[in-house]
ZANUNU-545084 format. One record per residue: x, y, z of N, C-alpha, C in turn. Coordinates in steps of 0.2 Angstrom, whole numbers, m for minus. Layout:
BEGIN
nX|nY|nZ|caX|caY|caZ|cX|cY|cZ
X|Y|Z|X|Y|Z|X|Y|Z
...
REM end
This chain:
BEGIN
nX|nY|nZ|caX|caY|caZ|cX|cY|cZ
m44|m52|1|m38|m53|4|m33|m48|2
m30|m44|8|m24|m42|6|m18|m44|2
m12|m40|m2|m7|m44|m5|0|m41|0
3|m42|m1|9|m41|m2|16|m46|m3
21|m39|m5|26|m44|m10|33|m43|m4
34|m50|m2|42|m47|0|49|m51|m5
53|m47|m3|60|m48|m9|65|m47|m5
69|m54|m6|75|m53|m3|81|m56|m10
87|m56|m6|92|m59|m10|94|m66|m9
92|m69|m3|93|m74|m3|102|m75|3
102|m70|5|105|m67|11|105|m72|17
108|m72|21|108|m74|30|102|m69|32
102|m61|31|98|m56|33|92|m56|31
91|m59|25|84|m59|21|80|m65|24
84|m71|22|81|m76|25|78|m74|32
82|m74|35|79|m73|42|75|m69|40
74|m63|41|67|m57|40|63|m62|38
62|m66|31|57|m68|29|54|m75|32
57|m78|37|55|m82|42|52|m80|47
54|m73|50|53|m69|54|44|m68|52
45|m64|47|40|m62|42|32|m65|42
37|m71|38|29|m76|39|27|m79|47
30|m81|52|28|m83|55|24|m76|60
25|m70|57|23|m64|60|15|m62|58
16|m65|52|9|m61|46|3|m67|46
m3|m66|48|m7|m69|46|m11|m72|40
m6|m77|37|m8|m80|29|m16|m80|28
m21|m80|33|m27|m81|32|m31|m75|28
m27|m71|31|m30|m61|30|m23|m61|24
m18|m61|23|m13|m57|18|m9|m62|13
m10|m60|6|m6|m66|4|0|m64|2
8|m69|5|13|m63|6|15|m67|1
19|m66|m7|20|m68|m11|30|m67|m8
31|m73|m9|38|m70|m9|44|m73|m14
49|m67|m17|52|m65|m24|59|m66|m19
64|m72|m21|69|m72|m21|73|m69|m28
73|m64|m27|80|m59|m32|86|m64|m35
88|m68|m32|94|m70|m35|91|m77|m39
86|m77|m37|82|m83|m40|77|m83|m47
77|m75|m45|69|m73|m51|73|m67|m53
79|m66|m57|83|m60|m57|76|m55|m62
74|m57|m65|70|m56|m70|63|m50|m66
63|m52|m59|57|m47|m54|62|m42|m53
66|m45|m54|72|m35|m53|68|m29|m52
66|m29|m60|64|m22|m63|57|m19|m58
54|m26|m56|47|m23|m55|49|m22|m47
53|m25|m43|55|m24|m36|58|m14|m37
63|m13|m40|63|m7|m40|58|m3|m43
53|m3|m49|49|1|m50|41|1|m44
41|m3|m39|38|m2|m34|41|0|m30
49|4|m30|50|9|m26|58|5|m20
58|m1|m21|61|m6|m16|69|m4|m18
73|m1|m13|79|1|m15|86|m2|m12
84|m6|m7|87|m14|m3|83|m19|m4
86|m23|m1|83|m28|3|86|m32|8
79|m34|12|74|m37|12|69|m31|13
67|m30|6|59|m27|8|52|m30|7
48|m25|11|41|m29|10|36|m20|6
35|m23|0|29|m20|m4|21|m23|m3
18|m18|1|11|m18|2|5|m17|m4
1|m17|m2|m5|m18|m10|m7|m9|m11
m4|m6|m4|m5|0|m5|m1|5|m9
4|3|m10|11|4|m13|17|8|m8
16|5|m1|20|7|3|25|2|3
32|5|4|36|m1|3|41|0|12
43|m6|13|44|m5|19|52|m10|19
57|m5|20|62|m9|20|64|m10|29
67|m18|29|68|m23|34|75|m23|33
78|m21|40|85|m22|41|88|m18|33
94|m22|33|98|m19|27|104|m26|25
100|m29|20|104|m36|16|109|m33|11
105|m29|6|110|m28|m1|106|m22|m5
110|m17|m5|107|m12|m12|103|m16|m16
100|m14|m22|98|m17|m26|102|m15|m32
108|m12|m30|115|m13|m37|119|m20|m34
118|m20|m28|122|m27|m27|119|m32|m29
112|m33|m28|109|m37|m32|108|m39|m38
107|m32|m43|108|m34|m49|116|m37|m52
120|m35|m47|128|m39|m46|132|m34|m51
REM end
């Protein structure tokens, strides 16, 4: 099964995307693990060290990261 990671802030814009997201992706084939930032400040480090420099983004198993819309830097998220 494929992975990937999406990460939002917990935004109006991330929410959505990640409603949008799952109802788009099929759970059967991909498991989409998803990091609310304001919630897991602690995944911070690994959402930027996998390259995520807004959010909402979606990090692939492949190591492509794929930023969605534009919620908040990942300095506004660290606050």
């Amino acid at each position: 099964m494929k992975k990937a990671t999406f990460y939002h802030a917990g935004c109006p814009v991330c929410v959505n995307a990640e409603q949008e997201l799952l109802n788009l992706v099929d759970t059967s084939k991909v498991d989409v693990e998803v990091v609310h930032l304001g919630e897991q400040s602690d995944r911070i480090s690994n959402a930027e060290n996998s390259g995520v420099r807004s959010v909402p983004a979606l990090v692939l198993n492949n190591g492509n990261v794929l930023h969605i819309n534009h919620g908040a830097t990942m300095a506004e998220v660290r606050g």
